[in-house]
NUKE-867403 format. One record per atom (N, C-alpha, C, O): residue number from 1; residue in one letter; atom name; z, y, x. Coordinates in nm, 3 decimals. Layout:
% residues N
 pos code site       Z       Y       X
 NUM    A   CA       Z       Y       X
...
***
This chain:
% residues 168
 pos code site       Z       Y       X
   1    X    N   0.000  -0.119   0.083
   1    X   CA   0.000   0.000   0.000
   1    X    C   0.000   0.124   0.087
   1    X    O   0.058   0.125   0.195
   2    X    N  -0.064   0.229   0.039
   2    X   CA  -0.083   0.335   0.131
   2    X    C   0.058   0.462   0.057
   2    X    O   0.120   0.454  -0.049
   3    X    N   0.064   0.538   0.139
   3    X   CA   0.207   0.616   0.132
   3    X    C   0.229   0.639  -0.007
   3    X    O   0.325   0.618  -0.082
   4    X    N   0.067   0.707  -0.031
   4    X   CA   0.044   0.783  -0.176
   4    X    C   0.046   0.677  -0.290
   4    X    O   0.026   0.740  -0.394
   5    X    N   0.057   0.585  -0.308
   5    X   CA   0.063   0.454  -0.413
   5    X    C   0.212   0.389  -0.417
   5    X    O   0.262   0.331  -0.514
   6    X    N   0.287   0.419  -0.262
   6    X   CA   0.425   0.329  -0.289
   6    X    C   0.528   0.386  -0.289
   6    X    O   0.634   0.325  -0.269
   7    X    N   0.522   0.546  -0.316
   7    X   CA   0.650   0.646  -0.338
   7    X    C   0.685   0.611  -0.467
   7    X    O   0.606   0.547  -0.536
   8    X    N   0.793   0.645  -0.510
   8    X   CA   0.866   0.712  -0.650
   8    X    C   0.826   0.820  -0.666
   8    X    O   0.785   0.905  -0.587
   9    X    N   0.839   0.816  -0.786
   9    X   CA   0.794   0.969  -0.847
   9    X    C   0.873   0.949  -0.972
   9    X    O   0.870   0.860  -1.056
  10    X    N   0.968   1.096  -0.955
  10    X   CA   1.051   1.106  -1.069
  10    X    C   1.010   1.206  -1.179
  10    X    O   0.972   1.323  -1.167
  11    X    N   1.032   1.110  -1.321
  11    X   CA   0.920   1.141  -1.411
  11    X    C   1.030   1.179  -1.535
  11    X    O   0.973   1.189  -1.644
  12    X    N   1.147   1.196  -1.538
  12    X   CA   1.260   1.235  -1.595
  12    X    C   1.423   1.209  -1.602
  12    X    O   1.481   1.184  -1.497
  13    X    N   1.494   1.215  -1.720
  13    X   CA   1.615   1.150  -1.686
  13    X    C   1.666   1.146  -1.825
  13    X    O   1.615   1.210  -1.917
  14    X    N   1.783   1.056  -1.838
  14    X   CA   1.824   1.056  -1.937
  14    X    C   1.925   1.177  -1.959
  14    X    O   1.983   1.238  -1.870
  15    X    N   1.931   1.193  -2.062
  15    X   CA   1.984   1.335  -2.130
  15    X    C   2.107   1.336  -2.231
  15    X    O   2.195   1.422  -2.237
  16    X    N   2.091   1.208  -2.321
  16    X   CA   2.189   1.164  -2.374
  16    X    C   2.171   1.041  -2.459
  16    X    O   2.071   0.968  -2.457
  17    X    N   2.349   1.016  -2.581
  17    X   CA   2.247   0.856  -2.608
  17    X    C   2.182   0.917  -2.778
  17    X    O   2.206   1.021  -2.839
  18    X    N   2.109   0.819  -2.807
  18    X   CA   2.068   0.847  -2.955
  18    X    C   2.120   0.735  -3.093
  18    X    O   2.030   0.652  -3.103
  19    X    N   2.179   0.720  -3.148
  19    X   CA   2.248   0.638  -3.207
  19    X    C   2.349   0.565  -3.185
  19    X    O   2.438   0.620  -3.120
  20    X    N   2.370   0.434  -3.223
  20    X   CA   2.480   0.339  -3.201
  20    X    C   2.440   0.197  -3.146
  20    X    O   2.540   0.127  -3.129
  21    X    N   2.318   0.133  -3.111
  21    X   CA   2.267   0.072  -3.073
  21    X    C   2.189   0.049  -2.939
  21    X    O   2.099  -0.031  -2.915
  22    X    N   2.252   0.143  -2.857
  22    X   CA   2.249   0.177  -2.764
  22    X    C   2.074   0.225  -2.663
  22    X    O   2.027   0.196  -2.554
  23    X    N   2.032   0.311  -2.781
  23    X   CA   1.925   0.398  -2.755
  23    X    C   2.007   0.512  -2.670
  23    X    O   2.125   0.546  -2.658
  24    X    N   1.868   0.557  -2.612
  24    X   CA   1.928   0.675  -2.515
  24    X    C   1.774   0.811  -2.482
  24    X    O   1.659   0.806  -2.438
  25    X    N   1.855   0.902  -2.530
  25    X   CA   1.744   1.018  -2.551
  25    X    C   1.711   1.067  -2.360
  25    X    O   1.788   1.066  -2.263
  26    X    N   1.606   1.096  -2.370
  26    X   CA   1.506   1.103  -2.278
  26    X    C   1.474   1.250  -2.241
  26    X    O   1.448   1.309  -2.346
  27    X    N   1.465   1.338  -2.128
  27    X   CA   1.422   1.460  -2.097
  27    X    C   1.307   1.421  -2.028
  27    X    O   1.340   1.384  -1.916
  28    X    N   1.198   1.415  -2.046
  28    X   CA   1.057   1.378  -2.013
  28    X    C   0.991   1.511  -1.909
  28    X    O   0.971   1.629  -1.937
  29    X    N   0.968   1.438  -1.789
  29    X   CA   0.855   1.579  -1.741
  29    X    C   0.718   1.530  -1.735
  29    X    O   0.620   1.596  -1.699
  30    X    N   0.723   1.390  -1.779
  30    X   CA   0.569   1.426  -1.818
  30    X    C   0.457   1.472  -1.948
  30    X    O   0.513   1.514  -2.049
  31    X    N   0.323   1.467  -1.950
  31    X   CA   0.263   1.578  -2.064
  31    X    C   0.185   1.462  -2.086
  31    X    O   0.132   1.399  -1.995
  32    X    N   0.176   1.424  -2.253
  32    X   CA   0.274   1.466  -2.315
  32    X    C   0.375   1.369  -2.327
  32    X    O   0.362   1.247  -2.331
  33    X    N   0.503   1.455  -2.333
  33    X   CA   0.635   1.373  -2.333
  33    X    C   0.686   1.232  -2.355
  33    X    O   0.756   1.162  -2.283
  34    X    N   0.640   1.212  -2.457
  34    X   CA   0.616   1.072  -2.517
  34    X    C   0.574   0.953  -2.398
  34    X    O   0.636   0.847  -2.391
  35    X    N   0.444   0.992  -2.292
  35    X   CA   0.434   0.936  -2.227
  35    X    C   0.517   0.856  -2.142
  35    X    O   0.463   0.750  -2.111
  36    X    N   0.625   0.873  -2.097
  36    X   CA   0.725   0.813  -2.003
  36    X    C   0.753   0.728  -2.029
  36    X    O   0.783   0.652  -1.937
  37    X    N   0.764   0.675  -2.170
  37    X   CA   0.790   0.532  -2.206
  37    X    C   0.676   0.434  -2.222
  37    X    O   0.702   0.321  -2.263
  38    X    N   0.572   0.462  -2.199
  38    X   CA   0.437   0.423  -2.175
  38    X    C   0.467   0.326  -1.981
  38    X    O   0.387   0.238  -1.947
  39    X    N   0.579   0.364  -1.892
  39    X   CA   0.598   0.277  -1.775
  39    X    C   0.653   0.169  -1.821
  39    X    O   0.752   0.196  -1.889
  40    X    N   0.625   0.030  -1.810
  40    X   CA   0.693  -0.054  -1.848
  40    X    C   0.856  -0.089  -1.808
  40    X    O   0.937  -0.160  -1.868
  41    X    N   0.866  -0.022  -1.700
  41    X   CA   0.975  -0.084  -1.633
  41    X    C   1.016   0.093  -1.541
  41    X    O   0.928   0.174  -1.513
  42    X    N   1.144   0.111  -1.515
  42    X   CA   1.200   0.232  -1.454
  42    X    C   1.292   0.190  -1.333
  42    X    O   1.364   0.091  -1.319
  43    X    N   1.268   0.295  -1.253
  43    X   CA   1.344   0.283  -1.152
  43    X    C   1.472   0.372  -1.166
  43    X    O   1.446   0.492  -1.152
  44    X    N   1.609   0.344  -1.192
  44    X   CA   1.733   0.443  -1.252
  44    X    C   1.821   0.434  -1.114
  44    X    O   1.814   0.329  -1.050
  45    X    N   1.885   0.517  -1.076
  45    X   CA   2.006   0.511  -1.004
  45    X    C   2.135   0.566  -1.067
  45    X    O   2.146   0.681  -1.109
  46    X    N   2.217   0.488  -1.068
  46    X   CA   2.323   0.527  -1.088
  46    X    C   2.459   0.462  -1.026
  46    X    O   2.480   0.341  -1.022
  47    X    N   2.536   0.550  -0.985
  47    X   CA   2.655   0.549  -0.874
  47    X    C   2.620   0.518  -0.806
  47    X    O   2.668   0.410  -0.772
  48    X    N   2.498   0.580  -0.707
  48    X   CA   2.387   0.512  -0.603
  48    X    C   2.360   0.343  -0.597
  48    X    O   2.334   0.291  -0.489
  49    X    N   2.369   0.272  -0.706
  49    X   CA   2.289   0.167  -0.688
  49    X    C   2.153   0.196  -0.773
  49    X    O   2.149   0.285  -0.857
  50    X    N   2.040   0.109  -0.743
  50    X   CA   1.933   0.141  -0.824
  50    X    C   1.923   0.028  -0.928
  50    X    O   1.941  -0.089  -0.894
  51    X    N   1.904   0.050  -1.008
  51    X   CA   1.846  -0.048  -1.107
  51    X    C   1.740  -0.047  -1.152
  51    X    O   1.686   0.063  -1.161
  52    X    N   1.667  -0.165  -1.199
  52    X   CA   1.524  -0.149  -1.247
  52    X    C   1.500  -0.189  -1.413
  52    X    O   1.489  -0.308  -1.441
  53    X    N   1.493  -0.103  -1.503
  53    X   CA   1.538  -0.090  -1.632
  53    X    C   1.384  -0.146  -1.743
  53    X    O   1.275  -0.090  -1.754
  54    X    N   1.410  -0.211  -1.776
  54    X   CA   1.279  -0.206  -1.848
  54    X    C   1.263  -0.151  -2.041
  54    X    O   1.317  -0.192  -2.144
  55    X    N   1.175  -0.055  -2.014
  55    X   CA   1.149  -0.051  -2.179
  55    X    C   1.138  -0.087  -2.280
  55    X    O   1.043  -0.024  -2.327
  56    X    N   1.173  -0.150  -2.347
  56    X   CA   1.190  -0.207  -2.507
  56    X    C   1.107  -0.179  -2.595
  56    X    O   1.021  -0.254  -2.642
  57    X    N   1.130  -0.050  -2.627
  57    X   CA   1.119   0.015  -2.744
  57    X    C   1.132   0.198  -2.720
  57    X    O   1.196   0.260  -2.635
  58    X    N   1.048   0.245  -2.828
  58    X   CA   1.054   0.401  -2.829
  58    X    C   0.984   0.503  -2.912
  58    X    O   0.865   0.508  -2.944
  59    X    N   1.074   0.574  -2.937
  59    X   CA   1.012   0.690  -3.053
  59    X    C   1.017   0.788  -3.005
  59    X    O   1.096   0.810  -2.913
  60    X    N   0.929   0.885  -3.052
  60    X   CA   0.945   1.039  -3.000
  60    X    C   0.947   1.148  -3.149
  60    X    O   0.873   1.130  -3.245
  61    X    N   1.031   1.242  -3.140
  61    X   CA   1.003   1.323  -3.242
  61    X    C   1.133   1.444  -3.221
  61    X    O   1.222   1.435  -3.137
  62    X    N   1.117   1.545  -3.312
  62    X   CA   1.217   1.618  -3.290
  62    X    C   1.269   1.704  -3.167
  62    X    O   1.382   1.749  -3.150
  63    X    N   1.138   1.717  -3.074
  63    X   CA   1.123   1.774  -2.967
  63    X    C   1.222   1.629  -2.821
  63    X    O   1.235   1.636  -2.698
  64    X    N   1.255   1.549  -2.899
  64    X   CA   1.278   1.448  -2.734
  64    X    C   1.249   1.338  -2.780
  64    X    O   1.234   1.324  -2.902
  65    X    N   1.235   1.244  -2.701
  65    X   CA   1.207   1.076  -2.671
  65    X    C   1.292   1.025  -2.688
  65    X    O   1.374   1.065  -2.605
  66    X    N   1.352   0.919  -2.776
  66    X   CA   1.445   0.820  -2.779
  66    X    C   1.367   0.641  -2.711
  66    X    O   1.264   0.585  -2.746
  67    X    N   1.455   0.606  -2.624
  67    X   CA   1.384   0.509  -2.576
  67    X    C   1.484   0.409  -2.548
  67    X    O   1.576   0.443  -2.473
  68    X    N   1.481   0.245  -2.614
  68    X   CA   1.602   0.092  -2.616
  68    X    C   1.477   0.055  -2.470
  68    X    O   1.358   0.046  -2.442
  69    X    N   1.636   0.045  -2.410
  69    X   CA   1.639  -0.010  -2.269
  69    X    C   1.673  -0.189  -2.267
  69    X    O   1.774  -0.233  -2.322
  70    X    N   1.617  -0.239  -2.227
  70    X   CA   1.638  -0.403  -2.240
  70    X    C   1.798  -0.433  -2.184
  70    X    O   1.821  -0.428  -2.063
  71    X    N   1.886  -0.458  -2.264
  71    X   CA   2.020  -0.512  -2.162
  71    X    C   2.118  -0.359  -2.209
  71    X    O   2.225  -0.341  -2.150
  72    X    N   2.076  -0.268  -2.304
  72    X   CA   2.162  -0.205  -2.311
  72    X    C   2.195  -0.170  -2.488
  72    X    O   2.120  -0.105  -2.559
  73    X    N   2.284  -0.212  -2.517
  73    X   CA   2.283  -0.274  -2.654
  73    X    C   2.373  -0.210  -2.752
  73    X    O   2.363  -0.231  -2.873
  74    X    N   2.458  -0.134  -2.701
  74    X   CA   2.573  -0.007  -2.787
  74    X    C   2.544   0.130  -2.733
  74    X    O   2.458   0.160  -2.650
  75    X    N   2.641   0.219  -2.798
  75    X   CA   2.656   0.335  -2.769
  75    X    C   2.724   0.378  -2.601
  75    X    O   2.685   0.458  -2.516
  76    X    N   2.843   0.280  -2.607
  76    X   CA   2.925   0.350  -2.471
  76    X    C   2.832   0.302  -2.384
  76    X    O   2.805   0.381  -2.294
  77    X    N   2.753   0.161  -2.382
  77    X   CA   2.618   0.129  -2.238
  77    X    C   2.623   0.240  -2.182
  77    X    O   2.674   0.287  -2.080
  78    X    N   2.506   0.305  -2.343
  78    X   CA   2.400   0.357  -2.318
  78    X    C   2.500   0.484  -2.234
  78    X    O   2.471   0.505  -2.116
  79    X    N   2.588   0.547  -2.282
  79    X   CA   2.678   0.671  -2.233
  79    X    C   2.650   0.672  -2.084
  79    X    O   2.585   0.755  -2.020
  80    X    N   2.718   0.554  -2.037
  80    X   CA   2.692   0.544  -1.899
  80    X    C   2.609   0.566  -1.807
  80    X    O   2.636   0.567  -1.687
  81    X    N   2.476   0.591  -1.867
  81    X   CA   2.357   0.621  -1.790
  81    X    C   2.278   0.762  -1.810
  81    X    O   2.166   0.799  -1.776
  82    X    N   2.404   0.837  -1.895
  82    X   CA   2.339   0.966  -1.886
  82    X    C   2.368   1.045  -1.778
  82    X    O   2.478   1.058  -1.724
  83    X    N   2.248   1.107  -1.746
  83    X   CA   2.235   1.221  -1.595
  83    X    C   2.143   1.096  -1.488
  83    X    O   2.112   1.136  -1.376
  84    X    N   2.115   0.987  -1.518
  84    X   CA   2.054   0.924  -1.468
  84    X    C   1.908   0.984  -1.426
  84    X    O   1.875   1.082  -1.493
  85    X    N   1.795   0.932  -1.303
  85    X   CA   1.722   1.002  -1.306
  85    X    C   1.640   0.906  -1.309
  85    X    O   1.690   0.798  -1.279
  86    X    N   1.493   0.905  -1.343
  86    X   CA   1.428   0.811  -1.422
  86    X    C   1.265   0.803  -1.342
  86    X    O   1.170   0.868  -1.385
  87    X    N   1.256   0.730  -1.242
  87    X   CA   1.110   0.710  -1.156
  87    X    C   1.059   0.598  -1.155
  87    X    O   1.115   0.493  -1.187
  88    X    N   0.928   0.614  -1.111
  88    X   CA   0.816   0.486  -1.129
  88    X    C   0.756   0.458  -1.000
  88    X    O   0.836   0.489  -0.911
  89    X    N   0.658   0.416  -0.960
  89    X   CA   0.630   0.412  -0.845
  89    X    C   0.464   0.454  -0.882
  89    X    O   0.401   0.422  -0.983
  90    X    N   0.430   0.513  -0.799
  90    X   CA   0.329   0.612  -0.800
  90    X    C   0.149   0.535  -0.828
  90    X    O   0.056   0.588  -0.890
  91    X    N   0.151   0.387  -0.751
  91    X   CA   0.082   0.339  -0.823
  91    X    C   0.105   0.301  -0.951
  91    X    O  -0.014   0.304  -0.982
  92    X    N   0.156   0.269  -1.046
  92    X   CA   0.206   0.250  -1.188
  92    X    C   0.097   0.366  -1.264
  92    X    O   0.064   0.325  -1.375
  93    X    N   0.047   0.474  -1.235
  93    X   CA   0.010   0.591  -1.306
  93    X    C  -0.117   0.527  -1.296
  93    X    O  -0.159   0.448  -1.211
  94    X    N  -0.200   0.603  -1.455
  94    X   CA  -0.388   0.569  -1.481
  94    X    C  -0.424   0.650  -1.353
  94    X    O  -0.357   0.718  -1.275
  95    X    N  -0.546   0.619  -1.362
  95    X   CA  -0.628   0.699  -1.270
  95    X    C  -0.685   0.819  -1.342
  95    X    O  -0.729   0.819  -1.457
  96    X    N  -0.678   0.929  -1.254
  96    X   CA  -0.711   1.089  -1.270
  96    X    C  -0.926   1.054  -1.313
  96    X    O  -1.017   0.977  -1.283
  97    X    N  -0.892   1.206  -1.419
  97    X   CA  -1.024   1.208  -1.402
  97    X    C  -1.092   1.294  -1.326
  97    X    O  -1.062   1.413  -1.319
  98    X    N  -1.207   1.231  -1.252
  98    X   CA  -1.269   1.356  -1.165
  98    X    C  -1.194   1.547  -1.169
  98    X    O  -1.182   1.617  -1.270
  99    X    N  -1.169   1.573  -1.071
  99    X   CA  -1.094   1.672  -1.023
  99    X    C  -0.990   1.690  -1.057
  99    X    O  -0.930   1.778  -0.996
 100    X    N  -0.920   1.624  -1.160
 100    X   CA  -0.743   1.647  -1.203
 100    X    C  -0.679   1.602  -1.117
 100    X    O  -0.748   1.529  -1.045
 101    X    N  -0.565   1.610  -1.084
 101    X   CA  -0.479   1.547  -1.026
 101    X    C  -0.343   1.574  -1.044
 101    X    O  -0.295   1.682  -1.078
 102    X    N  -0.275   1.457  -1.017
 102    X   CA  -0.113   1.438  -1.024
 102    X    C  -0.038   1.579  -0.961
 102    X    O  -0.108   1.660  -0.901
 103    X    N   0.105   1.603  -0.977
 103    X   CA   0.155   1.731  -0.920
 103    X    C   0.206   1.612  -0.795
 103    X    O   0.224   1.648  -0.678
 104    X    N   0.222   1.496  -0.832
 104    X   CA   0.307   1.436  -0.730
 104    X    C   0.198   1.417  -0.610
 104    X    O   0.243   1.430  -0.496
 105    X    N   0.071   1.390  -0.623
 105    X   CA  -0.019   1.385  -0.511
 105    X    C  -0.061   1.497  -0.441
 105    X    O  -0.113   1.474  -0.332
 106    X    N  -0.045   1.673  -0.495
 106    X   CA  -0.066   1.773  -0.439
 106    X    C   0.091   1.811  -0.361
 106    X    O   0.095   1.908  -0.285
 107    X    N   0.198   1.740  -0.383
 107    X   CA   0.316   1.781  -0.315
 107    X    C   0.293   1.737  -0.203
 107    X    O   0.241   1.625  -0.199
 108    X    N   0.325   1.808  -0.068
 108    X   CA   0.336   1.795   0.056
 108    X    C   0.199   1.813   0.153
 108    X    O   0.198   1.783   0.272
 109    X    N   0.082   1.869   0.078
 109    X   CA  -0.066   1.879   0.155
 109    X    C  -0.057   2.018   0.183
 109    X    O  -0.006   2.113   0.123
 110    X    N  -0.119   2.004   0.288
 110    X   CA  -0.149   2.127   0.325
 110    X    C  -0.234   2.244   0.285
 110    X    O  -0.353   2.222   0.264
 111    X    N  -0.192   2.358   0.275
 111    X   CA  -0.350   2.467   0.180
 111    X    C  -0.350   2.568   0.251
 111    X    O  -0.263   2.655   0.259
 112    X    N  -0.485   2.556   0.327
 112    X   CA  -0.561   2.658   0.417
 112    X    C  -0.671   2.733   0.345
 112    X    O  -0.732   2.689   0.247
 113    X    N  -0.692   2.860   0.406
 113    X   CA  -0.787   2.956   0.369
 113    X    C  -0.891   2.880   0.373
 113    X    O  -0.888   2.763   0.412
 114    X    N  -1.022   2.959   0.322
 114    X   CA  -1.168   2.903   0.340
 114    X    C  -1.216   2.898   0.481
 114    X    O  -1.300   2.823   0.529
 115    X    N  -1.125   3.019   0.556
 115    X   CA  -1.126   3.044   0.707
 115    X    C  -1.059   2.966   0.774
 115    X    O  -1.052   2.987   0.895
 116    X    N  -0.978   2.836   0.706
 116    X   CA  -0.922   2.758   0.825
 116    X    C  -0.762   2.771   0.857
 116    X    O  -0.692   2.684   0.909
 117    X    N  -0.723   2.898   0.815
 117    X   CA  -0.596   2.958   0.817
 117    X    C  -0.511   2.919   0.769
 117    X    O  -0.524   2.957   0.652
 118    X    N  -0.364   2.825   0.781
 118    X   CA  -0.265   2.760   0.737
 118    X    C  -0.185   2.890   0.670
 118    X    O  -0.153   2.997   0.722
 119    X    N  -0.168   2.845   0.548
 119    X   CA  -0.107   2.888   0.486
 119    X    C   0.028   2.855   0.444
 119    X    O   0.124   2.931   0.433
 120    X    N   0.020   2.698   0.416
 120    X   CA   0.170   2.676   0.438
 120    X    C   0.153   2.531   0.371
 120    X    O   0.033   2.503   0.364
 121    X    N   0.230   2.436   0.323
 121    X   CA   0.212   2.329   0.285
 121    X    C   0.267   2.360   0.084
 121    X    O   0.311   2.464   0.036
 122    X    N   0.246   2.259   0.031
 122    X   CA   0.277   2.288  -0.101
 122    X    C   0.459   2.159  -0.116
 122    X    O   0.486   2.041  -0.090
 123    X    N   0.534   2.281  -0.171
 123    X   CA   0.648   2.223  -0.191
 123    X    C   0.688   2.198  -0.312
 123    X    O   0.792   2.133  -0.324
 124    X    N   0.610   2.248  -0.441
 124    X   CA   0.619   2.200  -0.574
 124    X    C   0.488   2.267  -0.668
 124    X    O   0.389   2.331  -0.634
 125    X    N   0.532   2.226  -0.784
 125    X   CA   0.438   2.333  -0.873
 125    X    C   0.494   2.330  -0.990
 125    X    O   0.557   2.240  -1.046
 126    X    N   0.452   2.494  -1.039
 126    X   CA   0.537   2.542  -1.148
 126    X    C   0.390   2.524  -1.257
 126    X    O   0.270   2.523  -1.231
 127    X    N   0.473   2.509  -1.391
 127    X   CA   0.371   2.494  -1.495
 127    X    C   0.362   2.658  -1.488
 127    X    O   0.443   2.717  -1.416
 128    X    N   0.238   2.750  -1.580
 128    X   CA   0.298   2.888  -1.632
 128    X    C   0.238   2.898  -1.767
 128    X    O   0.263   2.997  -1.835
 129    X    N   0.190   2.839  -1.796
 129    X   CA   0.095   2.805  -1.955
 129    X    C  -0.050   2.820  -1.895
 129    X    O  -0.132   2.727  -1.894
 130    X    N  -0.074   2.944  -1.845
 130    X   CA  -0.220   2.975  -1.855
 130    X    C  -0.269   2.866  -1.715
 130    X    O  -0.345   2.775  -1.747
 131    X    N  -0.232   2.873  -1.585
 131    X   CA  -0.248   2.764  -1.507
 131    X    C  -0.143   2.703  -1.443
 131    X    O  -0.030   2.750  -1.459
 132    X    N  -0.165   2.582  -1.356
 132    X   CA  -0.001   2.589  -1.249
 132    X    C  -0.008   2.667  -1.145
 132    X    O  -0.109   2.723  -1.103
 133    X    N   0.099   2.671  -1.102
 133    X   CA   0.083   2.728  -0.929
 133    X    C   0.159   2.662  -0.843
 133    X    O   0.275   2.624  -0.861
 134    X    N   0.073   2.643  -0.724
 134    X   CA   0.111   2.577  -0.623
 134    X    C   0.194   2.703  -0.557
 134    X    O   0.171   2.824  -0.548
 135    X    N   0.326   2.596  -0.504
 135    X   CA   0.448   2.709  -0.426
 135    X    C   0.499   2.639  -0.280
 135    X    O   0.563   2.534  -0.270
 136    X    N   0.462   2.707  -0.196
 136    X   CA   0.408   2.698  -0.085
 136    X    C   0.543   2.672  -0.037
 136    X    O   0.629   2.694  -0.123
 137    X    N   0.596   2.623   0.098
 137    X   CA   0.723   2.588   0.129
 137    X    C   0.737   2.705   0.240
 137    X    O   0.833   2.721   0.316
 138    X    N   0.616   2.786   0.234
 138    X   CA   0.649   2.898   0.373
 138    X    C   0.672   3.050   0.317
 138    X    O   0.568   3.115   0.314
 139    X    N   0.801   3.124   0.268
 139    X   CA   0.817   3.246   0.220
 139    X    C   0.767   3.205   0.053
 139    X    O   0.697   3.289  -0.004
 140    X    N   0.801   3.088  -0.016
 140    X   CA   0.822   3.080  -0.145
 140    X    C   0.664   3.168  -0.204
 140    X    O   0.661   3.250  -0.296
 141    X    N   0.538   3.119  -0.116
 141    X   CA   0.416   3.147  -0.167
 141    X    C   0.362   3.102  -0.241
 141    X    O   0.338   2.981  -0.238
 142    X    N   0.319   3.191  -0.347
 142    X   CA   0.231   3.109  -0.511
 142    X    C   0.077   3.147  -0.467
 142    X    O   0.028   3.236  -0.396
 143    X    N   0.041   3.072  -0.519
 143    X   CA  -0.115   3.042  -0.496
 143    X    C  -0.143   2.959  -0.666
 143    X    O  -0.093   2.857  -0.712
 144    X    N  -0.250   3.064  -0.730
 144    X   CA  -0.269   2.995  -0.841
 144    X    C  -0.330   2.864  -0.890
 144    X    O  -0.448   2.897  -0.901
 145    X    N  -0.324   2.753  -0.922
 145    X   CA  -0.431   2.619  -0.882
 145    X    C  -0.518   2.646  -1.012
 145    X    O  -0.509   2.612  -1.130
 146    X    N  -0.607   2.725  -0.935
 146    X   CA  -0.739   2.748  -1.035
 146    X    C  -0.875   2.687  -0.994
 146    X    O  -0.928   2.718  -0.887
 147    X    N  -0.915   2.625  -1.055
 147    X   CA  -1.006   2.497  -0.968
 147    X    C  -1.171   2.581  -0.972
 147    X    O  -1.227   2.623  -1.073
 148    X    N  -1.212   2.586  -0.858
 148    X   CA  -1.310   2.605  -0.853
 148    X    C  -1.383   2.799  -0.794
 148    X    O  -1.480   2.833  -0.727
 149    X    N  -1.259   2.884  -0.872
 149    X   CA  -1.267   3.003  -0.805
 149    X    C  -1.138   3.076  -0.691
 149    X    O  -1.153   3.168  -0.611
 150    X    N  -1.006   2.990  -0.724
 150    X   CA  -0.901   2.995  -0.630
 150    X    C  -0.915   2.943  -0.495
 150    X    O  -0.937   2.979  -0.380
 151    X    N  -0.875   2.784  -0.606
 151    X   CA  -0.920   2.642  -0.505
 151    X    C  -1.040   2.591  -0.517
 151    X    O  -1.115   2.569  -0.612
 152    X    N  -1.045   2.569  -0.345
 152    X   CA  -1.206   2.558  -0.375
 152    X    C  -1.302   2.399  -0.330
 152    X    O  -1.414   2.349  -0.321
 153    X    N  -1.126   2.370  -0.312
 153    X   CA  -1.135   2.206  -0.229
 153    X    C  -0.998   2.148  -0.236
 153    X    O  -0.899   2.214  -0.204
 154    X    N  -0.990   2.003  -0.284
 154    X   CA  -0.888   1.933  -0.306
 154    X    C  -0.923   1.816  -0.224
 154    X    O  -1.026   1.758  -0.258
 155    X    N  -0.838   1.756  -0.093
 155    X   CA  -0.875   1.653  -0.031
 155    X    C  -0.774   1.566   0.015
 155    X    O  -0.716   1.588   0.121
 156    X    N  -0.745   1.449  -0.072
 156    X   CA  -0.601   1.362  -0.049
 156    X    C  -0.637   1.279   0.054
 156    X    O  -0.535   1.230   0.100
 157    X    N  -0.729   1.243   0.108
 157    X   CA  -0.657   1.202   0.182
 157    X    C  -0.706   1.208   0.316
 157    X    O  -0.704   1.118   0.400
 158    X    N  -0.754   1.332   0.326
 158    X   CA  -0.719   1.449   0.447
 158    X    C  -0.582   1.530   0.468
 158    X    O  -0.525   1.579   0.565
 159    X    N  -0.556   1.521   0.319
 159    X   CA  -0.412   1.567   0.321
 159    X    C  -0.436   1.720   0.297
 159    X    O  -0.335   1.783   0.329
 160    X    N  -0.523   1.788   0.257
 160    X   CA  -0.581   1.923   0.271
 160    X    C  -0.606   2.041   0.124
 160    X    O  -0.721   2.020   0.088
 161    X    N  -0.570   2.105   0.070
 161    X   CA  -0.675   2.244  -0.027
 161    X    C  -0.667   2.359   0.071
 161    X    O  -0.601   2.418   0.157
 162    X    N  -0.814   2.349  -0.023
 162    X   CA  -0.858   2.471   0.063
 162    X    C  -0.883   2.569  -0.075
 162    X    O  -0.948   2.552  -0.177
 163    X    N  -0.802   2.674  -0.029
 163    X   CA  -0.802   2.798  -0.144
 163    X    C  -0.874   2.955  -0.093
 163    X    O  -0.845   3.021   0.006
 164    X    N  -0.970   2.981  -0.195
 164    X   CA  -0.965   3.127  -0.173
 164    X    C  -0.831   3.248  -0.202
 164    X    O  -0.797   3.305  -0.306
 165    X    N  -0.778   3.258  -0.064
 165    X   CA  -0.709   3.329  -0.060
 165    X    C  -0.682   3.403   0.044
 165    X    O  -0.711   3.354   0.153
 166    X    N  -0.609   3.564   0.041
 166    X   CA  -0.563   3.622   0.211
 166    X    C  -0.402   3.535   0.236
 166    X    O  -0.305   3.494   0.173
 167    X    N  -0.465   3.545   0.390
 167    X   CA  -0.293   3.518   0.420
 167    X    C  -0.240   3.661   0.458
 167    X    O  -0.241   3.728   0.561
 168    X    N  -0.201   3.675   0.352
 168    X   CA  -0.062   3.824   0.371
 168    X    C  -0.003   3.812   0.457
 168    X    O   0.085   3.893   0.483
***
């Protein structure tokens, strides 16, 4: 497996439980929400051991995800695993369509000018509605990820974007 296929990638956490049967409501970061229970199986830590949790069952409505965890069968279980944080392993995800891509595969590449000029590496990305932005790990730099007149090149596994931009 290559780096980019055998990381974790944390895709939410539990938030609290949902009934008496030991459902447990879901804070989802992925779009749309619902999706997270679409992994068959989760990677959870809690009191630093990891466990590997598998999905059951799941509803979404009411602005969160309720999702029955196999092996967790009441209310106090489920209690126990709230603040938990909730990852998959990075191959587990569909494949992108031509030019989209994961936030988890643009974390840590590098984004140079059209001129070659390091700009800084990307240390997260913020949603903002209208696009995301890539936020640079050097002086907390935003760079808008606008495909095609920003950024003008996405290359995983060069490890590389290349954005129209000045380096200030």
């Amino acid at each position: 497996m290559s780096a980019k296929t055998d990381k974790l990638v944390t895709l939410g956490r539990i938030s609290g439980v949902h009934g008496v049967k030991g459902w447990v409501k879901v804070h989802s970061y992925t779009e749309p929400r619902a999706n997270i229970a679409g992994f068959g199986v989760w990677t959870v830590s809690r009191r630093g051991v990891v466990h590997m949790l598998e999905v059951e069952d799941s509803h979404s409505g009411g602005g969160h995800v309720a999702v029955k965890l196999r092996g967790i069968d009441d209310r106090d279980e489920a209690r126990g695993w709230v603040g938990a944080e909730i990852a998959v392993e990075r191959a587990a995800f569909p494949e992108c369509a031509p030019g989209e891509y994961y936030w988890a595969d643009l974390e840590g590449l590098e984004v140079r000018t059209v001129d070659g000029v390091l700009l800084g590496r990307v240390d997260h990305l913020l949603a903002t509605g209208g696009n995301d932005v890539l936020v640079l790990d050097q002086a907390g730099r935003l760079i808008p990820f606008v495909p095609g007149s920003v950024i003008r090149s996405v290359d995983l596994d060069a490890g590389v974007i290349v954005a129209d931009w000045q380096d200030e």
